[in-house]
N, C-alpha and C positions, 0 to 999 in steps of 0.2 A: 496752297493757292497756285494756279496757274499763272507760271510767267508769261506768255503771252497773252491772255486774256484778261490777267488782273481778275479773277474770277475761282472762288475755292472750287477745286476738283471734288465729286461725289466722294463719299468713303469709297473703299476698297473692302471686298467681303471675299469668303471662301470661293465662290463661284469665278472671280477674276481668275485664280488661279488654276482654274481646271479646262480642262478641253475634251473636245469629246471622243477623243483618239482611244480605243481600246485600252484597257490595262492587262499585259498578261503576264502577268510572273507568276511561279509556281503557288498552290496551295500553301497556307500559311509563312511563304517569304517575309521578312521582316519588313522589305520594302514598302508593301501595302500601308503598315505602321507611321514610316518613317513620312509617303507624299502625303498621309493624311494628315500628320502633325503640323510639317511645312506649311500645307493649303490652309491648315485654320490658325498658323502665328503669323505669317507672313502681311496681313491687314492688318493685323494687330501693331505693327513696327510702322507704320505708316509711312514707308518710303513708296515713292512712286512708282511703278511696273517699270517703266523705262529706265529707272534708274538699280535695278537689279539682274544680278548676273548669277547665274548660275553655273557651277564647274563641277560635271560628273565624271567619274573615274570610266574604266570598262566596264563592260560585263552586263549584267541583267540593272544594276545602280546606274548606269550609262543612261534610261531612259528617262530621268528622273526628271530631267527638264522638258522633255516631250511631254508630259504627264502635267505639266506645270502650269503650260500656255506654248499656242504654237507658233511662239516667236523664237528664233534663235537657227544655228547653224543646223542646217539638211531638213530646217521644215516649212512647210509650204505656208505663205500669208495671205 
C-alpha cells in the first residue's frame, strides 16, 4: 500500500525491472543467467522499486543495475 495515497500499489512484474538499454556481454556469459533470474524473483519479494538497492562489483557484473532499471548512479531518468 501506498503511504501517501493510502491506496495498494499495482504488483510488480518482470518488466519493472528491465530497461531497454542494450545487453552486451559476451556469448554465453553467466551474467545473462544471473539479470534473468534477478528480473523474474525480485516481484516476487514484493518490496517496493524504491526501496531497493543494488551494489555491483567491476567489470562486465558492474552493469547489472543498468540492466535492472535506469535508476541509479550515471544513469539518465
Amino acid at each position: 500500500m501506498s503511504i501517501e495515497s493510502g491506496v495498494a500499489a499495482p504488483p510488480l512484474t518482470a518488466k519493472d525491472f528491465t530497461t531497454d538499454q542494450e545487453v552486451r556481454w559476451c556469448p554465453g556469459c553467466g551474467d545473462y543467467s544471473i539479470l534473468a533470474q534477478v528480473q523474474k524473483v525480485m516481484p516476487q519479494i514484493g518490496v517496493p522499486r524504491e526501496n531497493i538497492v543494488i551494489i555491483s562489483g567491476i567489470g562486465c557484473s558492474s552493469r547489472l543495475w543498468s540492466r535492472m532499471c535506469q535508476l541509479g548512479h550515471g544513469a539518465k531518468q
